[in-house]
C-alpha positions in Angstrom: 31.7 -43.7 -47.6 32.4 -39.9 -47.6 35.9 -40.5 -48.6 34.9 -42.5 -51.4 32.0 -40.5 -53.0 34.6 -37.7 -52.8 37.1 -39.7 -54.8 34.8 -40.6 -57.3 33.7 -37.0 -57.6 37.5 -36.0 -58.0 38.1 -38.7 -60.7 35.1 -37.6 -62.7 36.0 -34.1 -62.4 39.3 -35.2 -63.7 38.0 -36.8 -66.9 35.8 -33.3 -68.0 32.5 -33.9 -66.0 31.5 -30.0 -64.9 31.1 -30.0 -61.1 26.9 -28.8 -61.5 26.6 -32.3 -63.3 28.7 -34.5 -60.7 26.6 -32.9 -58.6 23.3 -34.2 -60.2 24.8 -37.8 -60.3 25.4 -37.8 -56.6 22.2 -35.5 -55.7 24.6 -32.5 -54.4 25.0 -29.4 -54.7 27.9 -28.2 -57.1 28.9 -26.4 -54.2 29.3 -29.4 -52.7 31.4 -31.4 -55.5 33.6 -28.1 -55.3 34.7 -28.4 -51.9 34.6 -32.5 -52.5 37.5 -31.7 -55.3 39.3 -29.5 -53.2 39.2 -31.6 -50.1 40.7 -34.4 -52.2 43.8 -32.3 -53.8 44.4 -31.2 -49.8 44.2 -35.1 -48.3 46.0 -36.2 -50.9 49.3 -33.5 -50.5 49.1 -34.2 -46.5 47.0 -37.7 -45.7 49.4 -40.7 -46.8 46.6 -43.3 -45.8 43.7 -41.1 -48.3 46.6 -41.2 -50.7 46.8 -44.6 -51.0 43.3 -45.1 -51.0 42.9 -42.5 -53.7 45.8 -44.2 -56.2 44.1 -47.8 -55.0 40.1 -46.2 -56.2 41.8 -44.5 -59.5 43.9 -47.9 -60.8 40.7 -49.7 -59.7 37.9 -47.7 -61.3 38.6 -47.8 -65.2 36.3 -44.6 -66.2 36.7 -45.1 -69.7 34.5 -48.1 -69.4 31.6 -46.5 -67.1 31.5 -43.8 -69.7 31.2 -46.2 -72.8 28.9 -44.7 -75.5 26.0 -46.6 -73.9 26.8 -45.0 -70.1 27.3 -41.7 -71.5 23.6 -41.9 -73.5 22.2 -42.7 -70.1 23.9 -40.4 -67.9 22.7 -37.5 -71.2 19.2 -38.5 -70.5 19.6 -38.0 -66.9 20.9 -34.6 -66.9 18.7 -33.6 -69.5 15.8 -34.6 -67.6 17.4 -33.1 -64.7 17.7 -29.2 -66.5 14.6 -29.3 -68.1 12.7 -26.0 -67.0 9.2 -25.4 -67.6 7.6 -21.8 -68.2 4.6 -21.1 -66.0 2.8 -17.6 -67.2 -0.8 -16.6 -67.9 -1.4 -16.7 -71.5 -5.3 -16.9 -72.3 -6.7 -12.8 -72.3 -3.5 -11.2 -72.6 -1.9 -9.5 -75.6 0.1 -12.5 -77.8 2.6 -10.4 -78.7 3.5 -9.4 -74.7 3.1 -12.8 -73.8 5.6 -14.1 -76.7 8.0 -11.6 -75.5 8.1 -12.6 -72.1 7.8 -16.2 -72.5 11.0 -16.0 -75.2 12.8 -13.9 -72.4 12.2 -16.4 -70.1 13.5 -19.2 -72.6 16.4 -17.4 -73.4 17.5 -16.5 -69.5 16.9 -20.4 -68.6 19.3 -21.0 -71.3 21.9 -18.2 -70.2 21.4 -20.5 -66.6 22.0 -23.5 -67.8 18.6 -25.1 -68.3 16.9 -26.8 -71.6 13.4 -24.9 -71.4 9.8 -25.8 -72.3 7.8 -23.1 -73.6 4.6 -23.5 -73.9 4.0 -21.1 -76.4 5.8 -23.5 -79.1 3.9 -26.4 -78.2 0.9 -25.4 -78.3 -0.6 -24.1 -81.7 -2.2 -20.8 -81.0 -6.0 -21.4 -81.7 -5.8 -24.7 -79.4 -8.7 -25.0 -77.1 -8.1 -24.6 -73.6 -8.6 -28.2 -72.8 -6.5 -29.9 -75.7 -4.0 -26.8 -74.6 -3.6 -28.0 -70.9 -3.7 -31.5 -72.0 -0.3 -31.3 -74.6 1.0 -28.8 -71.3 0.5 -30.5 -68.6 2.3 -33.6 -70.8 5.2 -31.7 -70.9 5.4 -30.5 -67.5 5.9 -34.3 -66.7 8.9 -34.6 -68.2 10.3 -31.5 -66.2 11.9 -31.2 -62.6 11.6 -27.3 -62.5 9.4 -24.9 -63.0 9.6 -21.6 -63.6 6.9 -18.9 -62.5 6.7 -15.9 -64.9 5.0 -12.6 -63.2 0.8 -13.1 -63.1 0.8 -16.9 -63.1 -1.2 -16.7 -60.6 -3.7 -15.0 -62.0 -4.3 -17.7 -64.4 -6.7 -20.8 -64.3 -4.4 -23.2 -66.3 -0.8 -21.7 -64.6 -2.4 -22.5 -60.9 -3.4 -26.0 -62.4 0.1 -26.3 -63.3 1.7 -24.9 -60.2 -0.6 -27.8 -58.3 0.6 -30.4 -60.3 4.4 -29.1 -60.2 3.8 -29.2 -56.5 2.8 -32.1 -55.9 5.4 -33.8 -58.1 7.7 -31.8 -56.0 9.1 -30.1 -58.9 12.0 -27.7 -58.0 10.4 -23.9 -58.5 12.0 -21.1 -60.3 11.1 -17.3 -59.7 11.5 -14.9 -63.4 13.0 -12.4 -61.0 15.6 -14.0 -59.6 17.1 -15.2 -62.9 20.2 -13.7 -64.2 
C-alpha cells in the first residue's frame, strides 16, 4: 500500500504536480510527498523487485487520462477549497482605515504563503448591519478550511462567533504572527 501511494506520488510529481498539492490529494504533509519522491528515486537505483513494480504502475496508470480537462476541474476545486484562508479580526469600533490596513496585510501575506484569502472587509459593504454582516461572513467561512486569527479577534463579538464556528468545523487555524 505504502509502496504504491509512493509511486503514485512519484508519477504525479513527474507530470508537474507541486509536492504541497500531492500532498492535499493524499492528506500528507508535503514533507511527506518529499521524502515519498526521494524514497522512490533511492528503491528504484537499488531495489530490482520496487523497480519492476514501479515500471509495471507507470505503463499501467496512463495519467494523461486521470488528468483529462474534466479531472483537472475537479482536482482545481479541491485544492482551491483546500487553500482557502479566512481573516478573523475585530472590525466593528475600531478605526476603518487601521482595520483595512491590517486586514489587506493579512490578505497579501496568505497570498505570499500560498493561500486564496477571504477578507471580510470586501464582502461585506461597509454600512452593513451587524446581523446581515455575520450572516454574508459566516457564509463564507463555510467554504474555508483555515482560518486565520489577526491580533484582537478575541476581543470581538462576531470574530469569537466565528472562531466557534471554525472550531467546530475543525477548520485548520492560522496565527498573523507566525506568517512570513
Amino acid at each position: 500500500m505504502v509502496e504504491g501511494r509512493y509511486i503514485i506520488m512519484d508519477l504525479l510529481r513527474e507530470k508537474g504536480m507541486m509536492y504541497e498539492q500531492i500532498g492535499y490529494l493524499f492528506d500528507r504533509d508535503h514533507s511527506t510527498v518529499v521524502a515519498a519522491v526521494k524514497n522512490v528515486a533511492n528503491f528504484r537505483e537499488t531495489d530490482m523487485e520496487f523497480r519492476e513494480k514501479y515500471d509495471t504502475v507507470k505503463r499501467a496508470v496512463d495519467l494523461k487520462e486521470l488528468l483529462e480537462l474534466e479531472m483537472e476541474d475537479e482536482l482545481e476545486k479541491v485544492l482551491v477549497s483546500k487553500r482557502k484562508a479566512y481573516i478573523c479580526g475585530k472590525v466593528t469600533g475600531l478605526d476603518r482605515m487601521e482595520v483595512e490596513l491590517l486586514f489587506n496585510e493579512a490578505e497579501s501575506k496568505l497570498r505570499a504563503n500560498g493561500y486564496q484569502p477571504v477578507n471580510p472587509l470586501k464582502i461585506v459593504p461597509e454600512k452593513t448591519g451587524w446581523i446581515k454582516a455575520m450572516r454574508l461572513c459566516i457564509n463564507e467561512l463555510l467554504g474555508c478550511k483555515t482560518i486565520l486569527l489577526l491580533p484582537g479577534w478575541n476581543k470581538s463579538r462576531g470574530a469569537k462567533l466565528e472562531m466557534d464556528i471554525a472550531r467546530e468545523l475543525e477548520l485548520n487555524f492560522l496565527s498573523y504572527h507566525k506568517l512570513k
